[in-house]
N, C-alpha and C positions, 0 to 999 in steps of 0.2 A: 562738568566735562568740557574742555576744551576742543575745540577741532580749529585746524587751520586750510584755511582755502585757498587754493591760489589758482592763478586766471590762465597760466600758462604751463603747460611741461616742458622737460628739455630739449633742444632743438635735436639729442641724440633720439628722443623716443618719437622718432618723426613728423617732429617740427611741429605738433601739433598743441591745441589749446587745448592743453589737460584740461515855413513849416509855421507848427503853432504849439504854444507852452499848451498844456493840457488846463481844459475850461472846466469839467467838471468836478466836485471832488468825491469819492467814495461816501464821504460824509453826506453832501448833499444829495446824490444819488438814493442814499437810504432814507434820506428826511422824504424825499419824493415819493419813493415805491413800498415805503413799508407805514404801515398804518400810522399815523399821529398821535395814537392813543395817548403818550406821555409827554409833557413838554420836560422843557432840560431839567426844572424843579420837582418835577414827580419822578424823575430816573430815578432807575435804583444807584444806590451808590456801592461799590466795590467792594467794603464791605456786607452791601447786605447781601450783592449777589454770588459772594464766597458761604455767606450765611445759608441762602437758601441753595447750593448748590453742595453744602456738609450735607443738609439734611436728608438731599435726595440720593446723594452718593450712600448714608447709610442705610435708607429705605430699598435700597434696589442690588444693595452688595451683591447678592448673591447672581444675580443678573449681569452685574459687572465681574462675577466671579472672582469677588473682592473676600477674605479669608480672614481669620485672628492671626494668620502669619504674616501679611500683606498691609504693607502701608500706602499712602500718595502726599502725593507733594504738588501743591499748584503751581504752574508756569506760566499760565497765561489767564487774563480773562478779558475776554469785550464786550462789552455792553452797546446793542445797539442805539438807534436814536427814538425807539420806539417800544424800550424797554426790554427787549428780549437780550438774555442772556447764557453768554458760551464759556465755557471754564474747563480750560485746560490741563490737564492733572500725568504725572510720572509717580510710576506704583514700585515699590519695591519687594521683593521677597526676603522674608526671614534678613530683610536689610541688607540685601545685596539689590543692586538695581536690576532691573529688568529691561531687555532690550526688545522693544514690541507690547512694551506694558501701557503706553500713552494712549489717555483716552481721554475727548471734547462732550461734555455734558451742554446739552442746550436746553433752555430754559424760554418760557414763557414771558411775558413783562412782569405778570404777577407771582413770579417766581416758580411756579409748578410745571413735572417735567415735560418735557416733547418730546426728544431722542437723546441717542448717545451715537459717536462714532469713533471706535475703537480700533487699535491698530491691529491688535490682531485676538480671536475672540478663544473659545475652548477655556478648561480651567488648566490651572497653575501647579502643580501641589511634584515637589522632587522628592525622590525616598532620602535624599541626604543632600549636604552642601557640604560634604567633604570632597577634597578633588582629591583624585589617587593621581594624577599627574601632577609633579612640586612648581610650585611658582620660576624654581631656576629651570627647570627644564620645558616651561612653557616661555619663559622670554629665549631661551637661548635657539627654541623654534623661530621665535619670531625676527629675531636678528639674524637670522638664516635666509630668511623669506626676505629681508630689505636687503641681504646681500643681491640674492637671486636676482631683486628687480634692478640691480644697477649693480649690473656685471660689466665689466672692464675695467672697473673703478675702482680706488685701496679707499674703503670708509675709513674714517677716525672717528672716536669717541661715539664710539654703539655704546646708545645706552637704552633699555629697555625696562617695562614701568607694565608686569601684570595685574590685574585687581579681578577676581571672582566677580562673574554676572549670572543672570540668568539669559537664556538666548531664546525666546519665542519666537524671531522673525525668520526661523530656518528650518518650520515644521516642530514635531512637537517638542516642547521647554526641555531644556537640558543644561546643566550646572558648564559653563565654561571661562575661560579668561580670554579675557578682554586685553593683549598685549598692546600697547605704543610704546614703537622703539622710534630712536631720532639717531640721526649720526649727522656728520661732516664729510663732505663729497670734495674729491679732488682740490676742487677751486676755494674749498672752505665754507661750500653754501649750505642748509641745512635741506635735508633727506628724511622723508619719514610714512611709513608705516604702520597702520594698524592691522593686527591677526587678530582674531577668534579662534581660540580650537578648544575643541572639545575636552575642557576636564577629567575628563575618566578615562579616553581611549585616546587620548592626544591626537587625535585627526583633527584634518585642519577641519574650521566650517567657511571661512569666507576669510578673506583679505583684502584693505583699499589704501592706494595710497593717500595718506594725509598730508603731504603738501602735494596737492594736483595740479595737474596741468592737464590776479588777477585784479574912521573910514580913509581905507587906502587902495591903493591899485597895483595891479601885478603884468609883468608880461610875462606871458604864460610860454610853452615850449610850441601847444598846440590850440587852445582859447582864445589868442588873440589876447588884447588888454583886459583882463579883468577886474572888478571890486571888490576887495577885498574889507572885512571886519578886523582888524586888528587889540592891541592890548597896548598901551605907554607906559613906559619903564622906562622912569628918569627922564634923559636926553634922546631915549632910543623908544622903537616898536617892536612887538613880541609881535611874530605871525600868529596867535593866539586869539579864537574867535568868544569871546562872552556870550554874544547871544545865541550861539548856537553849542551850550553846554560845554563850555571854554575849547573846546577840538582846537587841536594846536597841529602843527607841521616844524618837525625835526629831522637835522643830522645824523646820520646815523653811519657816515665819513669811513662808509667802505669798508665797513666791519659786517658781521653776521652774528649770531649768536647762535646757544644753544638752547630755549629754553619753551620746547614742547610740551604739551601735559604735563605741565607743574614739574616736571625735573630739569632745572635750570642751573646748567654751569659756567655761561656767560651771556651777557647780553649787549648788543650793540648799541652805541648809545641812541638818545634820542633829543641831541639838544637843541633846543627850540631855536629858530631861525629868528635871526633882531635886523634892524634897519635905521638908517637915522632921520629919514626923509621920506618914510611910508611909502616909498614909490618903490617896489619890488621887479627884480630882476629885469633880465634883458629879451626874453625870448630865444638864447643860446644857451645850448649846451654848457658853455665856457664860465658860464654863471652860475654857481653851484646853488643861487636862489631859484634862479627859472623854473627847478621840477618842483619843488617846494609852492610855486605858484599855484602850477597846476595840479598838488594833491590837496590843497588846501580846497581851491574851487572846487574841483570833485564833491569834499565835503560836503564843501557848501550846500550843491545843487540837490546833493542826495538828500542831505538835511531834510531842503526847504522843499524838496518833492514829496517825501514822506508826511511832512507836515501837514505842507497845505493839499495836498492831492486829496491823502487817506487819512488823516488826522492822528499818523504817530509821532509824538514828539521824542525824537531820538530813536536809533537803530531797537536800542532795548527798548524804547517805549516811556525811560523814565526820564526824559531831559537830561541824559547826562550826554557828555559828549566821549567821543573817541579821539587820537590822536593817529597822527603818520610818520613814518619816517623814511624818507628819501635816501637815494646814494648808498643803497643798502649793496652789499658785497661788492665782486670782482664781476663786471659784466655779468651782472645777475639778470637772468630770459626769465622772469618773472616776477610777479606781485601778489601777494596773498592778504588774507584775512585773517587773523589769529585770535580765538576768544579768549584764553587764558591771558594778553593783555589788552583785548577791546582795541586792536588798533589794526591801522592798514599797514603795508609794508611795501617798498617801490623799488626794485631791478632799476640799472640803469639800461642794463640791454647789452650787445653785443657789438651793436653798432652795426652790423651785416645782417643778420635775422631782425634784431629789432633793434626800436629805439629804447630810449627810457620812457618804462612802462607806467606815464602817469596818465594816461588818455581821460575824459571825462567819464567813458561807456567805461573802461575799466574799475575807477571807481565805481560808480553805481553797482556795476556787477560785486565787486569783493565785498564790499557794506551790505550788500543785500544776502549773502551769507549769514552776517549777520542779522537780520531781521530771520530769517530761516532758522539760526539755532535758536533763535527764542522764541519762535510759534511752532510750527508742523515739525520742526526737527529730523525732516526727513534723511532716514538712515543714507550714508555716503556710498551706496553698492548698491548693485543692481538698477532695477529701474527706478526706486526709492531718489536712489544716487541720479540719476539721467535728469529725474524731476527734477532736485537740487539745484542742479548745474541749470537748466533753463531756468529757471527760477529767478537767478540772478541775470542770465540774459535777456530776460523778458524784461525786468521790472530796472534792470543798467539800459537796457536801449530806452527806455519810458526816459529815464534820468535825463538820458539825451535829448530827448525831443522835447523834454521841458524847459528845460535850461535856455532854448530856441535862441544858439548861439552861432553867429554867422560866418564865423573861424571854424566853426566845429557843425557844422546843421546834422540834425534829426535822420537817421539812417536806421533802416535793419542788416547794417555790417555790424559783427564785433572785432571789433580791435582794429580798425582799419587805420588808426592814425599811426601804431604803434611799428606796425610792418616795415620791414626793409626788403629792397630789391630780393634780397638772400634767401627771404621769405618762399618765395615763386607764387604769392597770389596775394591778391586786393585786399584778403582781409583774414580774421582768423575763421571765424562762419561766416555763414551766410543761412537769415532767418526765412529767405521766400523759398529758397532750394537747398537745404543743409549740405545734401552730399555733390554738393558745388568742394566745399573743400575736398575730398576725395577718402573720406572717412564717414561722415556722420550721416545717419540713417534721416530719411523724407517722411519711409511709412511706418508704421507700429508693426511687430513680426513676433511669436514666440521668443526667438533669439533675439533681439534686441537688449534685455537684461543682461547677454554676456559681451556685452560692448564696454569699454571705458565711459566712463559717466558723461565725459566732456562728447563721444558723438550719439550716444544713445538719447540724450537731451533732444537730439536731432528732431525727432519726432513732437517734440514741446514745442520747441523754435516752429517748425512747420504750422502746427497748428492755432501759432497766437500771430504770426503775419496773414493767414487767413483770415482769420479774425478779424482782424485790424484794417485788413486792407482788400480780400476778395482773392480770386485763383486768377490765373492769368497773365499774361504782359502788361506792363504800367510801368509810368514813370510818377515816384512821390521825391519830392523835393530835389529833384532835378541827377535821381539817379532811379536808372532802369533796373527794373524786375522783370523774372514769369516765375509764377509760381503754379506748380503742377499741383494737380491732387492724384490720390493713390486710386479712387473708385471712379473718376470720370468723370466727376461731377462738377459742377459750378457752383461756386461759393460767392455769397457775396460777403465783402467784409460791412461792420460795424464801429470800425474807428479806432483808435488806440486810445481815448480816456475808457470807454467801455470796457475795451481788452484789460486793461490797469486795473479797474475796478472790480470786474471778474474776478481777476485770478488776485488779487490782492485778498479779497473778502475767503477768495476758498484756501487760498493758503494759510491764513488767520485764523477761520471757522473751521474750515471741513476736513485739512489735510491731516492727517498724520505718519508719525514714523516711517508706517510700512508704504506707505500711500504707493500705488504702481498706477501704472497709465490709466486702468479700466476706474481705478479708484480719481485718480481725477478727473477724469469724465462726467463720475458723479457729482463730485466738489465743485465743479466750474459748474453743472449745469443745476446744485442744489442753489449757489450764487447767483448766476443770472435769477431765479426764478425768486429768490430773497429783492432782489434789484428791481427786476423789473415784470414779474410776475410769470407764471407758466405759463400761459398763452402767447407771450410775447414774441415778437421781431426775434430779440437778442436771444432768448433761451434756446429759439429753433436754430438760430447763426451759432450757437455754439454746438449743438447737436450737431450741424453739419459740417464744422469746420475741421472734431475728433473724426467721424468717420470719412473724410475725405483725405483724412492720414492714418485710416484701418484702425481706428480704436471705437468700438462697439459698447 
């Protein structure tokens, strides 16, 4: 399943965004707080703890409300440094996937179980998976609905791609399609939507947009000189990094493409950037290597934050790398993430709303999508979706502040390098006060879930700059905050390697699909107490920092 992210919407849909390197790492945080019981030679190895996590998945089926119709498929699994083990699994019905079917098996060192948490619980069982609404007439809904959200505009090339699901996350299971349509929007940039509707009575269930609205040296547009890893070919340098799973940065000279959810009918190129003298770009515009500079370090930094922070190597985990491509359309106000080809993608901008959108925080944030779809995969709507989207601002502003680059210092703005006057403020959010932008929610509310994912987030953002830093007026690295709470309360923070390592482990471990705010509440605070034990300092700073933005 592909999803594509991206860090900004159109400036039509009002304008909005659809120090010190971090000391400790997740890793070592858990060699600390969780028992020693096993040193690295007595871990379990990955097979064994796919092994023992068959056998508890078939001893407890019924419990898992797992069926002779029903399959799973593993996505993830992490092994702590203390033997316990979490196994991440997507179940299928009668072979149609299940939306709300994802569930984390956690395990013991010695393989036997502990718990499960499941996105969403009840059994499974449809009287049919035939749909009496025809596939044409569920896409030609759903190319209706990408009209609707981008009215004024003459789309080209709607194309729409239904596939039968099951739909658990919208009450009880129900047979329906799963539509992604993509088009071509005015300027030629790509547009796209996913629908749900219900199989049998064609009512809609839910709809989100999927593109939302993100050794040599380089001058960057906005980093300052950087170092870059390069590749020699011949007499020349490929911008092409080796050691960090070859991730390369390419051209892609003002083209767009069409090629969403595997229905691909052009693609822009992506040819790798070369040099004769390893010394890259000018730090202008005017230099079509500059933005290439700065998606490359992007890379980099998210790379080697993931790496060395939390001990993943590569966005997926398996040392491979991704690629980028710059110069991507006609003043394109955005940059996204795209899993169907594992790369980033970079707007150059407007020039009046924004620049080109290759900021450090911007990458951290879109890669970290990626790290999202291949752990908790949390669903892209509702509050699921609001999670998402902080998700990657949480763990893109961390990028930043590890990177501890002095062109670029450690902030909890997003986007703030990418803005232009046109813009009308400092940044795109703002993590200590969200509805500083004049959209995005501070406190947690019922309604919240019917927000766009980019300010419902609001609420996420709030609560990991508490975290991090306390309530209050402050100045951190030589830019002023206050950060309000919603109950009156005084928060003290605990720092941002904590914050990182928090939500890093509950996103990894505890989250899943459905996950809504009250649900990370639990995950952050099952984490701190995996970390640093339930009595602790940090478990109660997290308890206080959710209900100090009304999440209970």
């Amino acid at each position: 399943m592909s999803r594509i992210r991206q860090y900004v919407s159109s400036v039509r849909r009002s304008r909005r965004l659809a120090a010190a390197g971090v000391v400790a790492t997740t890793a070592t945080l858990l060699a600390a707080a969780l028992s020693p019981a096993a040193d690295a030679a007595d871990r379990p190895t990955r097979a064994i703890a796919l092994r023992n996590a068959a056998t508890v998945v078939a001893d407890r089926a019924n419990a898992l409300g797992l069926t002779s119709v029903q399959h799973t498929r593993v996505r993830d699994v992490i092994i702590d440094k203390n033997g316990a083990q979490h196994i991440r699994y997507d179940r299928t019905y009668r072979e149609l996937p299940v939306l709300g079917g994802d569930f984390v098996v956690h395990l013991a060192p010695d393989g036997t179980y502990r718990n499960t948490d499941r996105a969403t619980g009840g059994t499974l069982d449809l009287p049919s998976i035939t749909p009496t609404l025809s596939a044409p007439k569920a896409a030609d809904s759903a190319a209706s609905a990408l009209r609707a959200a981008h009215l004024g505009q003459t789309l080209r090339k709607v194309t729409a791609k239904p596939r039968l699901v099951v739909d658990a996350l919208h009450g009880s299971p129900r047979l329906a399609w799963r539509t992604d349509v993509a088009a071509l929007d005015t300027l030629g940039n790509p547009v796209a939507r996913t629908v749900l509707t219900d199989a049998r009575t064609g009512a809609r269930i839910d709809a989100w947009d999927s593109i939302e609205t993100a050794t040599g040296d380089g001058q960057s547009l906005y980093g300052g000189t950087v170092p870059l890893e390069t590749t020699s070919s011949g007499s020349a340098y490929q911008l092409k990094d080796a050691t960090r799973g070859n991730t390369y940065t390419g051209d892609a000279a003002n083209k767009t493409d069409l090629c969403i959810f595997g229905i691909c009918f052009s693609r822009a190129p992506a040819t790798v950037f070369t040099d004769t003298d390893n010394h890259w770009g000018t730090g202008a515009t005017s230099d079509r290597s500059s933005a290439a500079v700065d998606a490359q370090y992007g890379t980099d930094e998210t790379w080697d934050y993931y790496k060395n922070v939390h001990g993943r190597n590569g966005i997926a985990g398996d040392g491979k790398g991704s690629y980028n491509r710059v110069h991507y359309g006609n003043s394109y106000n955005n940059a996204f993430w795209d899993d169907s080809c594992f790369c980033m993608t970079y707007g150059d901008g407007d020039g009046t709303t924004f620049g080109p959108l290759v900021a450090l925080d911007v990458a951290g944030h879109e890669m970290s999508h990626g790290v999202t779809s291949k752990t908790a995969a949390l669903t892209y709507s509702g509050e699921p979706g609001g999670l998402n989207e902080a998700t990657s601002d949480i763990l893109g502003t961390l990028v930043e502040w590890y990177a501890n680059n002095a062109s670029d210092p450690g902030d909890y703005l997003i986007g703030e390098k990418i803005v232009r006057p046109g813009f009308g403020k400092a940044a795109l959010r703002f993590m200590d006060q969200p509805s500083k932008d004049g959209n995005s929610a501070d406190c947690w509310s019922s309604s919240v879930g019917n927000l766009d994912v980019h300010y419902s987030s609001g609420v996420a953002n709030h609560f990991a700059y508490l975290l991090a830093e306390g309530s209050g007026a402050r100045t951190v690295n030589g830019v002023s905050y206050n950060s309000p709470t919603c109950n009156g309360s005084t928060v003290t923070g605990i720092g941002r390697d904590k914050l990182g390592a928090i939500w890093y482990r509950a996103l990894t471990v505890y989250m899943t699909s459905s996950t809504k705010y009250a649900g990370a509440r639990a995950a952050t605070l099952n984490a701190a107490r995996d970390l640093y034990g339930a009595s602790s300092t940090e478990y109660a700073a997290v308890a206080a920092a959710w209900s100090a933005v009304s999440v209970s």
